[in-house]
C-alpha positions in Angstrom: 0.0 0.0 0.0 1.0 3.4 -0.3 0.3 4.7 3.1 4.0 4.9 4.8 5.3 7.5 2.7 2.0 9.4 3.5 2.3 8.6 7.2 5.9 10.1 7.3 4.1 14.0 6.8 4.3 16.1 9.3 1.0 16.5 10.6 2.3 19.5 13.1 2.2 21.5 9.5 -1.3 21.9 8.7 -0.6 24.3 6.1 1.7 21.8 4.2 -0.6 19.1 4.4 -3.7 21.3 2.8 -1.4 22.5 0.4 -2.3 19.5 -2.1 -5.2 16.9 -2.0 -6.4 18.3 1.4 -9.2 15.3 1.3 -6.8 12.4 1.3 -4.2 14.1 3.8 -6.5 15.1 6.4 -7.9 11.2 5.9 -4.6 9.9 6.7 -4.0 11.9 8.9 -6.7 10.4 11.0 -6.0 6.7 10.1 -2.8 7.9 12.4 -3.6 9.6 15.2 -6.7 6.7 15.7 -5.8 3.2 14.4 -6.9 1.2 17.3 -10.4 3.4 18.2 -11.5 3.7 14.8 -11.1 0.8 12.8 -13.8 1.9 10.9 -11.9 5.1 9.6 -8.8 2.7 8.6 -11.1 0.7 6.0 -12.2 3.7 4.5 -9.0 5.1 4.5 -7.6 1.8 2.7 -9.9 1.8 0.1 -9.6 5.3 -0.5 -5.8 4.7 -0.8 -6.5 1.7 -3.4 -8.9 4.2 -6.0 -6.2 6.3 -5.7 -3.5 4.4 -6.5 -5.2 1.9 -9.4 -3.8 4.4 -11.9 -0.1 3.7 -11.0 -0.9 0.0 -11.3 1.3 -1.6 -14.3 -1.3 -4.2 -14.6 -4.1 -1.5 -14.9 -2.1 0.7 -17.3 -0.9 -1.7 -19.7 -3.9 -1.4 -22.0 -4.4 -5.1 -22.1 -7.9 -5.8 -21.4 -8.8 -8.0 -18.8 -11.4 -10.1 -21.1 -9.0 -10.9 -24.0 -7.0 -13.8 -21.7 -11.0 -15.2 -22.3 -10.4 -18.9 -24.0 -14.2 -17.7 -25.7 -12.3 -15.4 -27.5 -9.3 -17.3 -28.6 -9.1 -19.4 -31.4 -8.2 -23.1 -31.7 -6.7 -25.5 -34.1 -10.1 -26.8 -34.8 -11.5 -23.1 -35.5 -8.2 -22.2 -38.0 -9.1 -26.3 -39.4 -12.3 -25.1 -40.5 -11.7 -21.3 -41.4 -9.1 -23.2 -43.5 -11.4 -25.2 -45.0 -13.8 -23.1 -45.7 -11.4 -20.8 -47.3 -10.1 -23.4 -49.4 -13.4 -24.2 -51.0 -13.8 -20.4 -52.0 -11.0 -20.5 -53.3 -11.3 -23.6 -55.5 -14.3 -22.5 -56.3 -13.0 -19.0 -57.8 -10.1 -20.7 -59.6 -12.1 -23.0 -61.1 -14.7 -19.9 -62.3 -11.4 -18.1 -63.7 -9.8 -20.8 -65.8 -13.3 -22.0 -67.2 -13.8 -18.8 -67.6 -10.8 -18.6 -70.1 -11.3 -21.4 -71.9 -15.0 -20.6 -73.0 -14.1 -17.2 -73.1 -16.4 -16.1 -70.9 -15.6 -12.5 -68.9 -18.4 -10.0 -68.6 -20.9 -12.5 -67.3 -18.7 -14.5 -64.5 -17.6 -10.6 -63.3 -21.5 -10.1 -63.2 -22.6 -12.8 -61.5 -20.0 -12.1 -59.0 -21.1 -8.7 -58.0 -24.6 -10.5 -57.9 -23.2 -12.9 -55.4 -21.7 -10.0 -53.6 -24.9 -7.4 -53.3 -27.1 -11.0 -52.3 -24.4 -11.9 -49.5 -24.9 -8.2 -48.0 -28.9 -8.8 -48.2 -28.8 -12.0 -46.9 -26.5 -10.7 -43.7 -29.3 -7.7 -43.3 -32.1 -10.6 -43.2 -30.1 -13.0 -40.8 -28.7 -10.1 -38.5 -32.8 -9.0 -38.4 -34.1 -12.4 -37.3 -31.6 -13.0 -34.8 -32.1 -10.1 -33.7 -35.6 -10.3 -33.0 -36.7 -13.6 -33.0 -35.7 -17.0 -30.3 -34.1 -17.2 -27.6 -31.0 -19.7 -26.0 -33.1 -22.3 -26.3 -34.2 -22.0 -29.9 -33.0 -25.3 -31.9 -30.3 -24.7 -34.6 -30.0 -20.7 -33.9 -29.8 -20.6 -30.0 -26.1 -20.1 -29.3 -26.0 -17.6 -32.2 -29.1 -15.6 -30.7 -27.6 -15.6 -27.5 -24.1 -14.6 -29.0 -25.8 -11.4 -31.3 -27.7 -10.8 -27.8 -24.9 -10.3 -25.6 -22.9 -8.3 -28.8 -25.5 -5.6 -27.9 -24.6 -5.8 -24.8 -20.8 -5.6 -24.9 -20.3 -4.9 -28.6 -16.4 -4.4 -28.3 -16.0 -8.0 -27.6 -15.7 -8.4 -30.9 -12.6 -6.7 -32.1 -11.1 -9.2 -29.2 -12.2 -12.3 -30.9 -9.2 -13.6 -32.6 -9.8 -14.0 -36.2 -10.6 -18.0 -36.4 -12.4 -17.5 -33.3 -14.6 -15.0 -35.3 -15.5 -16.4 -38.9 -14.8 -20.4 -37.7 -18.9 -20.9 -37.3 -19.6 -19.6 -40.9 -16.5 -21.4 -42.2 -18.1 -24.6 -41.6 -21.0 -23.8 -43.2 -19.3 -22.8 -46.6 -17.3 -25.8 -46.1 -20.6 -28.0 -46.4 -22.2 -25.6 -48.7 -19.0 -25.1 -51.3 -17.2 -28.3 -51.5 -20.7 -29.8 -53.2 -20.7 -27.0 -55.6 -17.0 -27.4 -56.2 -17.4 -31.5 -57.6 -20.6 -31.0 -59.7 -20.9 -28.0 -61.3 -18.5 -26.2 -64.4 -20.2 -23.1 -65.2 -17.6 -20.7 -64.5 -21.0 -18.0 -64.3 -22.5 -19.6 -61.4 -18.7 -20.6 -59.8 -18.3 -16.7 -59.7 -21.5 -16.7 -58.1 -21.5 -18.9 -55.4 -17.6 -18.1 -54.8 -18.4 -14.3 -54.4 -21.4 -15.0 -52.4 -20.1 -17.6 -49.9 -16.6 -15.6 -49.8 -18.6 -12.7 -48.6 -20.9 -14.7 -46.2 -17.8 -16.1 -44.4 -16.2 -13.0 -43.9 -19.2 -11.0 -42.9 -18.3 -11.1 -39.4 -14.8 -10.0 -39.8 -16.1 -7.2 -42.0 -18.3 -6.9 -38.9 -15.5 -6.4 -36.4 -13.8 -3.9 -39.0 -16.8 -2.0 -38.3 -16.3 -1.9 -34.8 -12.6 -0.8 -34.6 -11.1 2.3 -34.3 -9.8 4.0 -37.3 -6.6 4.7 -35.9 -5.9 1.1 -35.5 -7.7 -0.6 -38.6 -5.4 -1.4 -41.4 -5.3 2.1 -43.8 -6.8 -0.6 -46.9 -9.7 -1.3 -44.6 -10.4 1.8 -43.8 -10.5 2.8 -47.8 -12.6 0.2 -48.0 -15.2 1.1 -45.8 -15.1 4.9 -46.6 -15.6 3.4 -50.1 -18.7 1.8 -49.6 -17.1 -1.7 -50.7 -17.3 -2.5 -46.4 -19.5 -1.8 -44.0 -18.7 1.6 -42.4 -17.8 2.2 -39.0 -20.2 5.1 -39.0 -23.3 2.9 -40.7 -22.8 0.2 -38.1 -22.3 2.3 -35.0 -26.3 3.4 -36.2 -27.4 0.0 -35.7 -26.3 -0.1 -31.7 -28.2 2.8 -30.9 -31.7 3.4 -30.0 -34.4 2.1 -31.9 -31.9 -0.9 -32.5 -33.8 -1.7 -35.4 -32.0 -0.8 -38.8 -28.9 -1.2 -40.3 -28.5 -4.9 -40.5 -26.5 -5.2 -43.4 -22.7 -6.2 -42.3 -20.8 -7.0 -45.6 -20.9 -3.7 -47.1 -24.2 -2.0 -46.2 -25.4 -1.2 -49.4 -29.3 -2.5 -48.5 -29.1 -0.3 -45.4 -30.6 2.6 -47.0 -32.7 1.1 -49.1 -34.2 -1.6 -46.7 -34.7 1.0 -43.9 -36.1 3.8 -45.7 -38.8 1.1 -47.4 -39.8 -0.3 -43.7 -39.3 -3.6 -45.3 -38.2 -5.0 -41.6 -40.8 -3.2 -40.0 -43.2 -5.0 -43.1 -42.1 -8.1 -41.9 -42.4 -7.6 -38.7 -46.4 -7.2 -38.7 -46.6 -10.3 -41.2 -45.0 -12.2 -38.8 -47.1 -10.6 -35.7 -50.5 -11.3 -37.3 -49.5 -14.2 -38.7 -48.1 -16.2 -35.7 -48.8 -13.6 -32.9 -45.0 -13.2 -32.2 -43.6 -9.6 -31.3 -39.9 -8.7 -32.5 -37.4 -7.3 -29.8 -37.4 -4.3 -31.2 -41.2 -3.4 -30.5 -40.0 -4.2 -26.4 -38.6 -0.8 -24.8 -34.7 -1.1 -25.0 -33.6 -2.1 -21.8 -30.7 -3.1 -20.1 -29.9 -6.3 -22.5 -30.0 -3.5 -25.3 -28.2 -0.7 -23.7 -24.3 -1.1 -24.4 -21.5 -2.1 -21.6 -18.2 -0.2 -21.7 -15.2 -2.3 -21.2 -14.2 -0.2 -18.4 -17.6 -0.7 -16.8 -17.3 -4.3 -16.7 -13.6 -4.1 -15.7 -15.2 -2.2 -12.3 -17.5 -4.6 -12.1 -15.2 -7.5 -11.9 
């Protein structure tokens, strides 16, 4: 603790010890003169002394946050097997569309079909983000663990820029895997290869476009951050939109483009009443935001611990 040196003042100098942090002197002050009457005063007095003094804590300072030694947000060699994987079959999948491509001399159609694949993967994340969003619980089958993961993301949304990069995209890297390798062995149209490899190369890295969009600009790669300025990735600015009260737009995570259009139509909100009067289920988003909605600063939870 840091109380000796603080002890050693001379206390028969009043105008010394007022002459900086008078609140913390004239505690110590009495912590001295009554250690065995007031015991009471010395707890305080302690406590004080450890607010005070977390800001010359190494530990504290080091800007390492106490939540990335999390295994949750680590990756394993099963999650890099699969992002593997999965990255593979895009990839075969691409190369396959180019040299086919080539040899039927096909250009402007597979580039099409890829920018097809590429505006469908950012509608499909819109739709997805929307219905986990709104819709189940933990204990829905298939979707549980992922509503309860894009639940708590509300809730401390800077978890993400922790998770390590397999950690991130390994759940959506097993998917392509199952959904890719099929495509991959039966089909030779290098139009619908650029499809489905622009479209699945997207889906997969949907959420790392996601995290992107939760960095800081300082600290994002200066390619990324053309990127998103660009339009070509999600914005930081377009995503931050979606965390704030109503919580109900700006779903899109690979590069937003449907945002505008999605939101200013009400399509969600369309949705939303078919689904109401159809099966009498309200969305999230029709609750009051509350504390499962309302965002978590790392340094609040770093008190709280």
């Amino acid at each position: 603790m840091y109380t000796l040196p603080q002890n050693r003042l001379s206390i028969k100098n009043p105008h010394y010890l007022h002459s900086c942090q008078p609140r913390i002197v004239t505690h110590f002050s009495c912590a001295v003169t009554t250690t065995t009457n007031r015991p009471e005063t010395n707890r305080v007095v302690l406590e004080e002394a450890q607010l005070i003094n977390k800001s010359r804590d190494p530990l504290l300072n080091s800007g390492r946050s106490l939540i990335s030694d999390d295994p949750s947000l680590q990756s394993t060699w099963t999650h890099r097997a699969w992002v593997a994987s999965g990255c593979t079959s895009v990839f075969v999948c691409l190369a396959k569309s180019t040299v086919n491509s080539i040899d039927a001399n096909l250009f402007l159609e597979p580039i099409l079909a890829g920018l097809l694949g590429y505006l469908l993967a950012d509608l499909g994340s819109g739709v997805y983000h929307w219905g986990i969003d709104n819709y189940g619980d933990g204990s829905t089958a298939v979707f549980g663990s992922q509503i309860e993961a894009f639940q708590g993301h509300h809730k401390w949304p800077w978890t993400i820029t922790r998770r390590q990069f397999a950690n991130n995209l390994h759940a959506l890297a097993r998917v392509i895997t199952f959904v890719v390798v099929p495509i991959d062995i039966a089909i030779n149209d290098p139009v619908l290869l650029s499809f489905a490899a622009m479209c699945s190369g997207c889906i997969m890295f949907s959420q790392q476009f996601h995290a992107w969009a939760h960095g800081t600009k300082s600290k994002l790669p200066p390619v990324v951050v053309a990127l998103q300025e660009s339009g070509v990735l999600v914005s930081r600015s377009q995503h931050s939109a979606h965390h704030r009260q109503p919580y109900n737009n700006n779903y899109c995570i690979v590069s937003g483009a449907w945002n505008k259009i999605l939101d200013e139509n009400m399509v969600f909100e369309a949705l939303e009443l078919v689904f109401f009067f159809k099966f009498g289920v309200k969305p999230r988003s029709w609750a009051e935001p509350n504390s499962d909605w309302t965002e978590e600063t790392e340094a609040n939870l770093q008190q709280n611990m």
